[in-house]
FIKOLZA-1660 file (N, C-alpha, C; in steps of 0.1 Angstrom, whole numbers, plus 5000, padded with zeros to 4 digits):
% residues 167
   i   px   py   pz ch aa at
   1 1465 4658 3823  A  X  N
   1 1467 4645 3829  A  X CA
   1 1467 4647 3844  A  X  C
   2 1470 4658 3853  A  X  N
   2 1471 4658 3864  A  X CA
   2 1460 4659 3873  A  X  C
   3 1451 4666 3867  A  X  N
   3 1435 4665 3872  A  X CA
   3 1435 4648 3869  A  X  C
   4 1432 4645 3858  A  X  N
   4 1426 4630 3860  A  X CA
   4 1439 4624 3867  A  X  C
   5 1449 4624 3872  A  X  N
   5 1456 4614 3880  A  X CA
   5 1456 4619 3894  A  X  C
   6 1447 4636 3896  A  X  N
   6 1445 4637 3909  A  X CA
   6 1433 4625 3908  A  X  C
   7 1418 4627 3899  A  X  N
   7 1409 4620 3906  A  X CA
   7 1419 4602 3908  A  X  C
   8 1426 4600 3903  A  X  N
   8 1424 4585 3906  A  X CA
   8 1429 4586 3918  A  X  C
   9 1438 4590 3922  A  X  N
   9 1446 4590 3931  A  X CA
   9 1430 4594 3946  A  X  C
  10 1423 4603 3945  A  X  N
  10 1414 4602 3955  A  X CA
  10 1404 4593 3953  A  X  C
  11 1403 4586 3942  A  X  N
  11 1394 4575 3943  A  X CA
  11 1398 4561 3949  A  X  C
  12 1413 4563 3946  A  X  N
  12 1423 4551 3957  A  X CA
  12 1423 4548 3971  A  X  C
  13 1419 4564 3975  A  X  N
  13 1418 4566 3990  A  X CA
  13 1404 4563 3992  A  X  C
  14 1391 4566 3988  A  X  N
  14 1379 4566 3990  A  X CA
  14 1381 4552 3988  A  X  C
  15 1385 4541 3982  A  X  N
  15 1385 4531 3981  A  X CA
  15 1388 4520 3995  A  X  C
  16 1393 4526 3998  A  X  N
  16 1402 4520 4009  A  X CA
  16 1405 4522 4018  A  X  C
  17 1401 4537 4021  A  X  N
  17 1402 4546 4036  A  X CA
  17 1393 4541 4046  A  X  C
  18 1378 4535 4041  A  X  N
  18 1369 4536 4053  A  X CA
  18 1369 4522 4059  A  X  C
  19 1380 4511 4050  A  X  N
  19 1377 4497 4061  A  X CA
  19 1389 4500 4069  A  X  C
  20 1397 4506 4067  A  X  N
  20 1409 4508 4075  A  X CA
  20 1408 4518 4087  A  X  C
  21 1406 4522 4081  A  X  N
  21 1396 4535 4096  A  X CA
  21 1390 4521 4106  A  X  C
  22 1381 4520 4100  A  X  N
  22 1367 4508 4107  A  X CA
  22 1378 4499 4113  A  X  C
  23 1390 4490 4111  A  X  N
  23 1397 4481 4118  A  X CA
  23 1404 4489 4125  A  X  C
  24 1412 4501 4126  A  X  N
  24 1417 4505 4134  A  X CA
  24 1406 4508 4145  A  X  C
  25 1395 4513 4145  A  X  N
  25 1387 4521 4154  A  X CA
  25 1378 4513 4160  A  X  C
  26 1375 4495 4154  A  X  N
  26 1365 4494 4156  A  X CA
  26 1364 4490 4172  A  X  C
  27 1374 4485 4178  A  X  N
  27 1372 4479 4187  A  X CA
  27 1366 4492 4201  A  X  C
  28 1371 4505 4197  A  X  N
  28 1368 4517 4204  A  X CA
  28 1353 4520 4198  A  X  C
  29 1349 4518 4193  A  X  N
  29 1335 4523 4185  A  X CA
  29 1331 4515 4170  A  X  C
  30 1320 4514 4170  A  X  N
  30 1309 4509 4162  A  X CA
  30 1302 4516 4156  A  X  C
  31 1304 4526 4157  A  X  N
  31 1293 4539 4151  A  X CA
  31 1294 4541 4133  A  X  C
  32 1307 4540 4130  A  X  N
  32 1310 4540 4115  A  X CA
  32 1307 4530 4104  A  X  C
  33 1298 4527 4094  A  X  N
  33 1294 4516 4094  A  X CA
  33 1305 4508 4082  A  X  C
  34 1308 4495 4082  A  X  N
  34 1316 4493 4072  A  X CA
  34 1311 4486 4057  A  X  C
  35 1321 4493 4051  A  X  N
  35 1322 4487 4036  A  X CA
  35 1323 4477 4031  A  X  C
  36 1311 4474 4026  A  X  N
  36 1310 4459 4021  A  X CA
  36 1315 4458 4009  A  X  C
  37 1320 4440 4008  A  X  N
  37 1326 4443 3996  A  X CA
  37 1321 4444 3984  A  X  C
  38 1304 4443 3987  A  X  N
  38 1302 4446 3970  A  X CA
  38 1305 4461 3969  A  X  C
  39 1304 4466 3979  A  X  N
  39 1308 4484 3973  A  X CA
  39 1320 4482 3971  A  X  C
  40 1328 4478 3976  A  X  N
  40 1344 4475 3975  A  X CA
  40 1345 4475 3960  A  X  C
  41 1339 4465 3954  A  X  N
  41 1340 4461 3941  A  X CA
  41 1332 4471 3931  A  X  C
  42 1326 4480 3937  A  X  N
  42 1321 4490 3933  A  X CA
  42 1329 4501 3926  A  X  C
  43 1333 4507 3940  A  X  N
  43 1346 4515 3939  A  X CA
  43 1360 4510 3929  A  X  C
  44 1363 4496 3928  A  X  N
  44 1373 4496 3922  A  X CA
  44 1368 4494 3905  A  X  C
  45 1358 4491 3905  A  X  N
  45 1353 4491 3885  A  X CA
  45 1348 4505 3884  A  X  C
  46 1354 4513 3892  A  X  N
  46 1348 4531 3888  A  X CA
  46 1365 4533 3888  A  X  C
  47 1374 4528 3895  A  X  N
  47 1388 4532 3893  A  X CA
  47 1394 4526 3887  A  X  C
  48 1386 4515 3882  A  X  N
  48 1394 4509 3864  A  X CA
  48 1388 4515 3857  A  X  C
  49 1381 4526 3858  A  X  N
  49 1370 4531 3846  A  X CA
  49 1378 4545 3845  A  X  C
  50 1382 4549 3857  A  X  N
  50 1391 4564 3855  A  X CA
  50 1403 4562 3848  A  X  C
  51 1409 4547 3856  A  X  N
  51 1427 4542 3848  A  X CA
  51 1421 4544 3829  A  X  C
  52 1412 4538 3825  A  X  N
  52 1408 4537 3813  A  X CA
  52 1406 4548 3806  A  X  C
  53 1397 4560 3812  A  X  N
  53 1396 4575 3807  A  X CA
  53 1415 4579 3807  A  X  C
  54 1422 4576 3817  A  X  N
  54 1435 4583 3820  A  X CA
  54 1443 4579 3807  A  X  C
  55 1441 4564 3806  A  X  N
  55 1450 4559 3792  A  X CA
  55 1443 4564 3781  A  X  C
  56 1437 4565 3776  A  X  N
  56 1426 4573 3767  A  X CA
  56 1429 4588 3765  A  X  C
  57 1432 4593 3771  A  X  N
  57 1433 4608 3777  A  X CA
  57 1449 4607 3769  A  X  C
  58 1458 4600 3776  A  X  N
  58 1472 4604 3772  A  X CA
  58 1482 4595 3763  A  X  C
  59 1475 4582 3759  A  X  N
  59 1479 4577 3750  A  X CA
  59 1471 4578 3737  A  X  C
  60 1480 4589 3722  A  X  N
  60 1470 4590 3710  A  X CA
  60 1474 4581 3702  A  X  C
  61 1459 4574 3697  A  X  N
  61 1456 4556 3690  A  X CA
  61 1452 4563 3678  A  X  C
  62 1461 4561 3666  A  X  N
  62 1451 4560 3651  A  X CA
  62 1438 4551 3653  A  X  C
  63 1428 4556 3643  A  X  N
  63 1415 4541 3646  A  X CA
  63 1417 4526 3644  A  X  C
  64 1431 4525 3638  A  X  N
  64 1427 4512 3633  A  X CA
  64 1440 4506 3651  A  X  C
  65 1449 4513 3655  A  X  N
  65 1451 4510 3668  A  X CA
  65 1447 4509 3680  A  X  C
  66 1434 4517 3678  A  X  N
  66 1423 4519 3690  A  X CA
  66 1414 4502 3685  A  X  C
  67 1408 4498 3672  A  X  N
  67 1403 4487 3671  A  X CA
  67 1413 4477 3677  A  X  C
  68 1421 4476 3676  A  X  N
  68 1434 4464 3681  A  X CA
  68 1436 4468 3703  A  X  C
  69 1438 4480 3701  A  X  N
  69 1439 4478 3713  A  X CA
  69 1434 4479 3725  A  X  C
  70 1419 4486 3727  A  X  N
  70 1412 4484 3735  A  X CA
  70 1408 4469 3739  A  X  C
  71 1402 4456 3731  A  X  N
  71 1405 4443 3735  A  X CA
  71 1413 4441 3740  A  X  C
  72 1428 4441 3738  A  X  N
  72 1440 4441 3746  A  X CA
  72 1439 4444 3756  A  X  C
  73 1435 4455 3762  A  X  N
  73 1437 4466 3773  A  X CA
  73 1428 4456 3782  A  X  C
  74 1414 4451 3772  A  X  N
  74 1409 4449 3784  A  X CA
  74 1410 4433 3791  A  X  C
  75 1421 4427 3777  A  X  N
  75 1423 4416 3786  A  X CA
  75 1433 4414 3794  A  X  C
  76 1440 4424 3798  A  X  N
  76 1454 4425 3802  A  X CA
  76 1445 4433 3814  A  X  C
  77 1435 4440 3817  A  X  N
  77 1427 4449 3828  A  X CA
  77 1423 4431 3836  A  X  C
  78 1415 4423 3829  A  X  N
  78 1411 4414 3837  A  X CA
  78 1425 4409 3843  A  X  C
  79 1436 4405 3838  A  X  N
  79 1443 4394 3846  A  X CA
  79 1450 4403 3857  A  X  C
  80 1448 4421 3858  A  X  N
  80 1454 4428 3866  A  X CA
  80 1445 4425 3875  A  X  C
  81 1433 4429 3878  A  X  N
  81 1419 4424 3886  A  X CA
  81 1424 4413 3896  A  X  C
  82 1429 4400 3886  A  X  N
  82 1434 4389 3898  A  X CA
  82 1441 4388 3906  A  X  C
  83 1449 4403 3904  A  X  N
  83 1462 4403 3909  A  X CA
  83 1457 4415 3924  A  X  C
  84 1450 4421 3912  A  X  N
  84 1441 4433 3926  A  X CA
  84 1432 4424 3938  A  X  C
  85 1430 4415 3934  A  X  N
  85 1420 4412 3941  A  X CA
  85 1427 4404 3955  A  X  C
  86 1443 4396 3950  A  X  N
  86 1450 4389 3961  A  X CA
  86 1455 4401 3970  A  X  C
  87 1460 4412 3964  A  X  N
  87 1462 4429 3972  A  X CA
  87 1451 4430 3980  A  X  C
  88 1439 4432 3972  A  X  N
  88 1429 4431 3983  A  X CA
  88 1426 4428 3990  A  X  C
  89 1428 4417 3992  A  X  N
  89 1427 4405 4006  A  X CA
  89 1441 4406 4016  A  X  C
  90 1448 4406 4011  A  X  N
  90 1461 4411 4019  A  X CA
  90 1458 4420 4027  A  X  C
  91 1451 4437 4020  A  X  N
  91 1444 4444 4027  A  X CA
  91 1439 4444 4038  A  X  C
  92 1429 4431 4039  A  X  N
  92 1416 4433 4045  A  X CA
  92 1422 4426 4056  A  X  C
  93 1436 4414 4049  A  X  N
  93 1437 4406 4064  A  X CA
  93 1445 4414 4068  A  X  C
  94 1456 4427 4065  A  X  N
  94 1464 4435 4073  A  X CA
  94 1456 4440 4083  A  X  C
  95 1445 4445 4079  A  X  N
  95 1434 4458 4088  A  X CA
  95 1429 4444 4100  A  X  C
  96 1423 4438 4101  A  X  N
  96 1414 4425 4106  A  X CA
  96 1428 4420 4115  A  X  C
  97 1441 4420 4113  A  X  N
  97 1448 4414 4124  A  X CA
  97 1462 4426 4124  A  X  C
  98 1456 4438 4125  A  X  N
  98 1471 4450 4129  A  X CA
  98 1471 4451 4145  A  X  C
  99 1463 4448 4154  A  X  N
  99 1466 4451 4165  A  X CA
  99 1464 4439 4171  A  X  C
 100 1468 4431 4168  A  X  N
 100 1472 4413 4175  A  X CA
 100 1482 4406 4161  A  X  C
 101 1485 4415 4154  A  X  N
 101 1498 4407 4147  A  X CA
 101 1510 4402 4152  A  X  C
 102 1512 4385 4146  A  X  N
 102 1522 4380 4155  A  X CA
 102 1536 4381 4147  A  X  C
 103 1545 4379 4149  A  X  N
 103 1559 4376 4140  A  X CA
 103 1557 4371 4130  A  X  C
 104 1549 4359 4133  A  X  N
 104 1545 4348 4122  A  X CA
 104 1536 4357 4114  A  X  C
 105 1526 4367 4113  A  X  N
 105 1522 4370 4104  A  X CA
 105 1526 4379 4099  A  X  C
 106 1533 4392 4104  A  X  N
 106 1543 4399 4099  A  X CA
 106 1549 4396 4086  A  X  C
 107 1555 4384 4094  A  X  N
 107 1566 4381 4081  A  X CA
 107 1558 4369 4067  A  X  C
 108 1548 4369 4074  A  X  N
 108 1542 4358 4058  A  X CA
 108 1537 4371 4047  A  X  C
 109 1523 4383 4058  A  X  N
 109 1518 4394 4050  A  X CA
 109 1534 4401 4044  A  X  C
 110 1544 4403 4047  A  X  N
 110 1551 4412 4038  A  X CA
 110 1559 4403 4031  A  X  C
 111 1560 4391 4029  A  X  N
 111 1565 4383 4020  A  X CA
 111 1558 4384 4008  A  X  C
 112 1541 4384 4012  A  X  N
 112 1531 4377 4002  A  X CA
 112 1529 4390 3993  A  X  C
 113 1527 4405 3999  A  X  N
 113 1526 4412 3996  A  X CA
 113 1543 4420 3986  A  X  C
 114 1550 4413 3986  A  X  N
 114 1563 4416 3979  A  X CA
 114 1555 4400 3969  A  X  C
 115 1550 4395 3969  A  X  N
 115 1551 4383 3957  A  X CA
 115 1535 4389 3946  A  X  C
 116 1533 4396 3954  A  X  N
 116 1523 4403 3946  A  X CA
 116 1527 4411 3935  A  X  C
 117 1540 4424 3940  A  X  N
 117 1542 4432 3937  A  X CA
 117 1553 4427 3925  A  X  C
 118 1558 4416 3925  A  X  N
 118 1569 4408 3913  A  X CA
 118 1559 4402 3906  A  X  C
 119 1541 4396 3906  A  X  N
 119 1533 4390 3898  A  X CA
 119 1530 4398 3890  A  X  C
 120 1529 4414 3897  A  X  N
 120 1526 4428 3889  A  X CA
 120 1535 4429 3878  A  X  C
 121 1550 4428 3877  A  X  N
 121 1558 4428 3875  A  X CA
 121 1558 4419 3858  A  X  C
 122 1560 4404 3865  A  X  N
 122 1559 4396 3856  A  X CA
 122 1545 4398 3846  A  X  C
 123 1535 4404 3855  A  X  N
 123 1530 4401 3843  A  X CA
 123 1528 4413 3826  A  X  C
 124 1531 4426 3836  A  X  N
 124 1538 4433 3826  A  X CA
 124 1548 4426 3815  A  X  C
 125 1557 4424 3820  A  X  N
 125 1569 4414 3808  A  X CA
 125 1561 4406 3805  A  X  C
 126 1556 4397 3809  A  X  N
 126 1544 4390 3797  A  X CA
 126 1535 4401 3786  A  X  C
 127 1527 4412 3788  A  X  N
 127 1520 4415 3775  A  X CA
 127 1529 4425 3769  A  X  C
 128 1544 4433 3771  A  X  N
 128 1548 4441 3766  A  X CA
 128 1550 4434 3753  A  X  C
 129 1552 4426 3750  A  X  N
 129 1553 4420 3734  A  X CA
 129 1540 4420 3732  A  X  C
 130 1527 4418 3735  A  X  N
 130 1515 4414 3731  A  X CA
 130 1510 4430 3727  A  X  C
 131 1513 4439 3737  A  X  N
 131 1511 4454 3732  A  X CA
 131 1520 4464 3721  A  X  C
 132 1533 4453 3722  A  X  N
 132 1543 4462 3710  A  X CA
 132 1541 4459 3696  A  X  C
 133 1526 4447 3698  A  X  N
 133 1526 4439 3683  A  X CA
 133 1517 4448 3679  A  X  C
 134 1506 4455 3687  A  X  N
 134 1497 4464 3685  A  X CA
 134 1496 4482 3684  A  X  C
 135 1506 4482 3690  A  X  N
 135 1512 4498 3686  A  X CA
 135 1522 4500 3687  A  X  C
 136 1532 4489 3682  A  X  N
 136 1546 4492 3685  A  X CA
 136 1553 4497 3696  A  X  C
 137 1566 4498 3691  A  X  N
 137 1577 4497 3705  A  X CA
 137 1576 4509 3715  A  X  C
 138 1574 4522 3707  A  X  N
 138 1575 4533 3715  A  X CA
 138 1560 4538 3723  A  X  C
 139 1546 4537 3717  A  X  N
 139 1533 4534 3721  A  X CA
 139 1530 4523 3727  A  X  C
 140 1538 4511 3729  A  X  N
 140 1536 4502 3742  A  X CA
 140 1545 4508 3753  A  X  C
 141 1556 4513 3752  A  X  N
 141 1562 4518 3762  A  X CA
 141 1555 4530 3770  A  X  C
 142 1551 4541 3760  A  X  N
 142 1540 4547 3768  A  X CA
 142 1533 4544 3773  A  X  C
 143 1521 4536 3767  A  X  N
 143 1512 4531 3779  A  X CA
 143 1514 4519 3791  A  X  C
 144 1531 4518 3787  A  X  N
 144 1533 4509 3802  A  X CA
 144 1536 4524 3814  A  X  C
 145 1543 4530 3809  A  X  N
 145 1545 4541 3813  A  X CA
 145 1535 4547 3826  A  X  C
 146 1522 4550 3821  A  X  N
 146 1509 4552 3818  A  X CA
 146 1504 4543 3830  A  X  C
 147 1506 4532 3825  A  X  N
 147 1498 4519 3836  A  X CA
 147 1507 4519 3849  A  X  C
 148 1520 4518 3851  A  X  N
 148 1529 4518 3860  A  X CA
 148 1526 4534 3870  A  X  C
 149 1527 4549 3862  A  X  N
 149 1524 4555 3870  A  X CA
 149 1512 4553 3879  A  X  C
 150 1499 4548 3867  A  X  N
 150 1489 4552 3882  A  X CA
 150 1483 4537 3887  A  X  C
 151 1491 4530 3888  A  X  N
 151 1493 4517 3894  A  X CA
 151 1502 4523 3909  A  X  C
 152 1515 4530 3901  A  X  N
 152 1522 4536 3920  A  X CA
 152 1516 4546 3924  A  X  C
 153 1506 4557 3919  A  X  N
 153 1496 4564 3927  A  X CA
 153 1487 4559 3940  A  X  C
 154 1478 4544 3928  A  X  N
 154 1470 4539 3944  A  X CA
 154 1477 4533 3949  A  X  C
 155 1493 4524 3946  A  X  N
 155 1501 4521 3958  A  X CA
 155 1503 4531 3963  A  X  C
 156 1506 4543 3961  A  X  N
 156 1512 4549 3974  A  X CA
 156 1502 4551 3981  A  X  C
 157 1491 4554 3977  A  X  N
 157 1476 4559 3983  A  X CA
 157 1476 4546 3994  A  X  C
 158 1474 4534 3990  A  X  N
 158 1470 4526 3998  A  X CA
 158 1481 4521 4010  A  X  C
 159 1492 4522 4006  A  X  N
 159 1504 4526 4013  A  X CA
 159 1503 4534 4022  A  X  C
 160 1501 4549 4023  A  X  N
 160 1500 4554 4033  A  X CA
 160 1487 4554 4041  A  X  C
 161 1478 4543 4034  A  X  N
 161 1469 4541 4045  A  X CA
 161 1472 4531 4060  A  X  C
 162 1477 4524 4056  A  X  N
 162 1482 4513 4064  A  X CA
 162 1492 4517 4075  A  X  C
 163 1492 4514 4086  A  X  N
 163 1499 4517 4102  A  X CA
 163 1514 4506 4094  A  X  C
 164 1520 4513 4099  A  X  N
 164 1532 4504 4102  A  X CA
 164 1534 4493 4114  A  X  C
 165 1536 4481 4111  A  X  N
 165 1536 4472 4119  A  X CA
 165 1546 4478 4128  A  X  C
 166 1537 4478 4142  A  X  N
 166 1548 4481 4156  A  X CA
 166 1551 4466 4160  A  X  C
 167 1568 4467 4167  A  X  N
 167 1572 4459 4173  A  X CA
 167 1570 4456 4183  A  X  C
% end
């Protein structure tokens, strides 16, 4: 498991290193070209595709729980998507206004970005019953397990990408 949660973990960074570089630098240089978001969206359906080898890899499914729970997986993968995608944007507008951030935005980006991180939240407690119906109590808890660790991998990855707002 630690090889595959190294690669996700450097696929979190490759994901997200080069527009943050590009906003911090851009105003000093132009030379770096930036990441568009269809690559954006590139990179991230290759790092739901490693999260998926990762759960695969360390949670073991009899066949008739693998039929039940891959649809699960992947409809509980889409509603996380929606949730990735508001992160996302939070992203893009942290990088696009870090070096003219006002009070006012300070405090809306780390509000919104804490209302993300409780959506995350909630919506786990929403399918933990929908996955304990499919492999029970102790195999839904592992693969929340599972989901949660390399969920705070690219947080912290994307986390330490980001400048701390100076005062």
């Amino acid at each position: 498991m630690k090889n595959i949660v190294t690669l996700v973990a450097l696929g979190a960074t490759m994901l997200f290193a080069p527009g943050i570089v590009n906003a911090q630098t851009e105003s000093s240089s132009n030379q770096k070209a930036k990441v568009t978001d269809l690559e954006i969206d590139l990179m991230r359906k290759d790092l739901r595709d490693q999260k998926k080898q990762v759960v695969a890899a360390n949670l073991p499914l009899t066949g008739d729980e693998a039929a039940k729970f891959w649809p699960q997986y992947d409809a509980y993968t889409h509603e996380t998507i929606k949730l990735n995608d508001r992160r996302y944007a939070l992203f893009k507008e942290y990088a696009a206004n870090y070096n003219t951030m006002t009070d006012a935005q300070a405090s809306s980006y780390i509000r919104r970005w804490n209302q993300v991180d409780g959506d995350f939240t909630n919506l786990r407690l929403e399918w933990i019953p929908k996955f304990e119906q499919v492999l029970g109590t102790k195999k839904a808890a592992a693969f929340f397990q599972i989901d949660r660790r390399v969920g705070l991998m690219i947080e912290l990855q994307l986390s330490s990408l980001l400048p701390l707002v100076q005062p």
